[in-house]
C-alpha positions in Angstrom: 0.0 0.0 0.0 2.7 2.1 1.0 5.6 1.3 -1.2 4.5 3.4 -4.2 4.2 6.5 -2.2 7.8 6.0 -0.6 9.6 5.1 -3.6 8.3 8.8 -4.8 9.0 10.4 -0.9 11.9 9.3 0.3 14.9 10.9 -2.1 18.7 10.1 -2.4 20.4 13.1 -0.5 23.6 12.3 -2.2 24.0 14.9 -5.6 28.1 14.4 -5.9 30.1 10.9 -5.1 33.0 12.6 -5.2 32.3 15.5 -2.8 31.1 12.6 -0.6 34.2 10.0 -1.2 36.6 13.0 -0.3 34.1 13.8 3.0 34.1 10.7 4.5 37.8 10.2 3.2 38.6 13.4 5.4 37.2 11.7 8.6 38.3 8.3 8.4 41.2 9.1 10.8 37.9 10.2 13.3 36.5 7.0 13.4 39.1 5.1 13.2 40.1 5.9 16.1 38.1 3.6 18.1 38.4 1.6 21.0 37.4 -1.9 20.8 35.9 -2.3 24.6 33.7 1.1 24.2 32.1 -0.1 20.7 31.5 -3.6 22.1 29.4 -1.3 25.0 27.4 0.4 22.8 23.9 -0.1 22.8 23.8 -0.9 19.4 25.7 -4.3 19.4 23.8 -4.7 23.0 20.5 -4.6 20.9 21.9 -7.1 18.7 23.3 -9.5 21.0 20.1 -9.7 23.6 17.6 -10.0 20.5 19.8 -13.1 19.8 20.6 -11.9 15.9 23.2 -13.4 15.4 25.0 -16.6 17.0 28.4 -18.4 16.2 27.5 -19.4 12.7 26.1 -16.1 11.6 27.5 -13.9 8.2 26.8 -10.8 9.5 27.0 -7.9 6.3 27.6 -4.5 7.5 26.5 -1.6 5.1 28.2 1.9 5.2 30.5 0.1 7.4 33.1 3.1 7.6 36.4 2.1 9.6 34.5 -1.4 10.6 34.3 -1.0 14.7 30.7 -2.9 14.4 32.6 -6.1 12.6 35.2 -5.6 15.1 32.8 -5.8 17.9 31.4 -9.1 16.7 34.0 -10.9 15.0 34.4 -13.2 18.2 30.3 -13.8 18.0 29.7 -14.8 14.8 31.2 -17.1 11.6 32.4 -14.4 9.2 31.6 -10.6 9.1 31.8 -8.3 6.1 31.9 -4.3 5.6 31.3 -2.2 2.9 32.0 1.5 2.3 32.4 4.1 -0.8 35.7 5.3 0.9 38.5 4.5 0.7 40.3 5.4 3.5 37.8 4.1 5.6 38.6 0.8 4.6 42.0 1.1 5.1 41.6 2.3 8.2 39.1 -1.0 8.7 42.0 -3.3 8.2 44.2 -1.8 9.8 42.4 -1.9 12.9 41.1 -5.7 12.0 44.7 -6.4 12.6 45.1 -4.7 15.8 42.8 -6.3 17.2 43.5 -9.4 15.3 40.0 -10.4 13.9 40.6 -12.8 11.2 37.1 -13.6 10.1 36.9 -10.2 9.5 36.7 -8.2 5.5 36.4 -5.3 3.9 35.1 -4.4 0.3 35.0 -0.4 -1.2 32.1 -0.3 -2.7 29.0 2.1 -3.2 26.2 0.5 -1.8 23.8 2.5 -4.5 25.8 1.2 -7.6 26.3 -2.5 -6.2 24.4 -5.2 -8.3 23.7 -7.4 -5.5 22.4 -10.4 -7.6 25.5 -9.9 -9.5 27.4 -10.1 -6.6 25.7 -13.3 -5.1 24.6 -11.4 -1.7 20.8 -11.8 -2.3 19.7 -14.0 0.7 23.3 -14.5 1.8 23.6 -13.0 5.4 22.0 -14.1 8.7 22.0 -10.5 9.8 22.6 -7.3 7.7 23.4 -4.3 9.4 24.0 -0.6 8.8 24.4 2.2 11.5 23.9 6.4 11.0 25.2 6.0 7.1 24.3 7.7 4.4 24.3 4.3 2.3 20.7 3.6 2.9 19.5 7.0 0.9 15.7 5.8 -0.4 13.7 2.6 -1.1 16.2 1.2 -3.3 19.0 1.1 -1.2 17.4 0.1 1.5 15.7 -2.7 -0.4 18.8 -4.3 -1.5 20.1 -4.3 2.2 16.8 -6.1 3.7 17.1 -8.3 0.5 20.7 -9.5 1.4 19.7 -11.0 4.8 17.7 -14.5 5.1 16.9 -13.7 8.7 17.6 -10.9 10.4 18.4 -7.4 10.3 19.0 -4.3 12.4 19.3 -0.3 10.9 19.9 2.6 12.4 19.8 6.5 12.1 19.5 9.8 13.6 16.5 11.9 14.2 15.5 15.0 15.5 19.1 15.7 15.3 21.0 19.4 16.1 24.4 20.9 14.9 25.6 23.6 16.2 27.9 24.7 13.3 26.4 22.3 10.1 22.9 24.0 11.0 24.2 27.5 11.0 25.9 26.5 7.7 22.6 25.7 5.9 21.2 29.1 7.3 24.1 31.3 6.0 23.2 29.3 2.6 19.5 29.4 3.1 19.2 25.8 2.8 16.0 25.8 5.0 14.4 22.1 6.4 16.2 20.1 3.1 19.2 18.8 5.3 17.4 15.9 6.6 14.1 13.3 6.1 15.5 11.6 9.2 12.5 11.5 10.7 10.7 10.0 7.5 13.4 7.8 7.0 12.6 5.7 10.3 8.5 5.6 8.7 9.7 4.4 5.7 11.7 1.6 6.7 8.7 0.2 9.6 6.9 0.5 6.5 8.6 -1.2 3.9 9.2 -3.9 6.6 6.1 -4.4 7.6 4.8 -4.8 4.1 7.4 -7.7 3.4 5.8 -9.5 6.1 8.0 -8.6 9.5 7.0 -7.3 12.9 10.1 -4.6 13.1 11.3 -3.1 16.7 12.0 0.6 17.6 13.9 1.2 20.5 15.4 5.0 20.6 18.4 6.4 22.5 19.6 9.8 23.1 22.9 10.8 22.2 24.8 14.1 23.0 28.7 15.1 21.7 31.5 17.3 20.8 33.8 17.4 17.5 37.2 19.4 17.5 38.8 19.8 14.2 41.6 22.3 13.0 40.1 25.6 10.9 41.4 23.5 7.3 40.2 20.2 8.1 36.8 22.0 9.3 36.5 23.9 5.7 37.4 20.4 4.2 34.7 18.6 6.1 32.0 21.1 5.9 32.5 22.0 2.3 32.4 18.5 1.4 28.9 18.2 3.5 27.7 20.7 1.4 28.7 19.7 -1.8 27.9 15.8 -1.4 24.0 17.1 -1.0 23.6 20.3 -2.5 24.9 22.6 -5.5 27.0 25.0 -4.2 29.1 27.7 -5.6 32.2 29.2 -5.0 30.5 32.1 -3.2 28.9 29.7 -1.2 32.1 27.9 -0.6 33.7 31.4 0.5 30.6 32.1 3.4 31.6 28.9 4.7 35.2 29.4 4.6 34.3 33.1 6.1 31.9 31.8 8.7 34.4 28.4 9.8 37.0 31.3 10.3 34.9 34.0 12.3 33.8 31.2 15.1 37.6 29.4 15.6 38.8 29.5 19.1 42.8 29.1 18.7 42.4 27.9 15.5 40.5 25.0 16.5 36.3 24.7 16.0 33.7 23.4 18.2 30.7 21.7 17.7 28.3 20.7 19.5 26.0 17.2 17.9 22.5 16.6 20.2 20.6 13.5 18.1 17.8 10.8 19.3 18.8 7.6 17.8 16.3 5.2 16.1 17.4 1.5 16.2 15.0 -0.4 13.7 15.1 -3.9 13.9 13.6 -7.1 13.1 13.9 -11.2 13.0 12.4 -13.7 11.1 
């Protein structure tokens, strides 16, 4: 009933793969910088151990994987785990930390989850649980139709609502880019929906989550910049109010920011 209307409603945010390859290039020494005991905390993995989604024979998929701390985190719990991500670095950063923390069943593939040809590829069906955690991978009803149709059992997505940033929302003012940021809220309808249409009885469970970046006045214009251009058209005017405004709030040539987001954790088991 629904499918037709969010195929038309929810909309791929990402204009330019290479604006976004070089922003999630530029912060793939960020989270990469993980530590294994604090992501094996984190309520996401908890979610996905007490639900009992995967056990010691599972192939777990993880979509949008970025520098891989959620295969990390279960390598010792299941059979094989593997992560995909458009960049690059990421990936490199995912093996590297594979090693140092010497999780063997663990790989990593650069891919673009929008551009993959999963039947091509043999995934259809493949995985016991497919995951994918606050990425911008799953982008509409296609993307996130090839991730529910890679997993014969299970599967667990997550993503940020109702979220505030202190310096990327002042950003889209100065640009007057007013409310097109983010569908997050949608995002969480569409996939209960699409879900529950394919026949499963999908979980919500929501946690709040408050922090602070720090980044130099270049690696801020970088990131930023690269925000902008991975969603929007934007000039080099545009690009200058940026550089301007990144400039005008520095404190000792370092900027703040502050991120306030309520998590939705969707998730569901056949």
């Amino acid at each position: 009933m629904f499918t037709e209307i969010i195929k038309d409603k929810w909309e791929n945010k990402n204009k330019n793969d290479k604006a976004a390859i070089e922003l999630w290039n530029s912060k793939a020494d960020y989270f990469g910088s993980y530590e294994l005991e604090n992501v094996q905390n984190e309520r996401f993995i908890q979610i996905i151990k007490e639900n009992n989604l995967i056990n010691k024979d599972s192939f777990i998929l993880d979509v949008g994987c970025g520098a891989g701390k959620y295969c990390a985190a279960l390598a010792d719990d299941c059979f094989k785990c593997i992560g995909t991500d458009l960049s690059p670095r990421m990936i490199e950063f995912a093996k590297e930390k594979a090693k140092q923390y010497d999780k063997k069943n663990v790989e990593f593939r650069c891919n673009d989850w929008s551009k993959l040809d999963i039947e091509k590829e043999g995934l259809i069906k493949k995985f016991d649980l497919v995951m994918a955690c606050m990425t911008p991978a799953i982008s509409n009803y296609e993307t996130f139709k090839k991730f529910m149709d890679c997993s014969k059992s299970a599967g667990i997505y997550c993503c940020g609502t109702r979220r505030t940033d202190s310096v990327s929302d002042e950003i889209d003012k100065l640009l007057g880019i007013k409310n097109k940021q983010s569908n997050s809220e949608d995002t969480v309808k569409y996939v209960f929906n699409i879900l529950w249409e394919n026949g499963y009885y999908p979980k919500i469970e929501y946690i709040e989550q408050s922090w602070d970046s720090e980044m130099s006045i270049e690696k801020s214009c970088e990131v930023y910049i690269n925000r902008c251009k991975a969603k929007y058209d934007i000039d080099e005017k545009q690009e200058h109010i940026i550089k301007k405004y990144i400039e005008e709030i520095s404190i000792n040539g370092l900027i703040y920011e502050k991120i306030n987001t309520i998590k939705a954790v969707v998730y569901w088991k056949s």
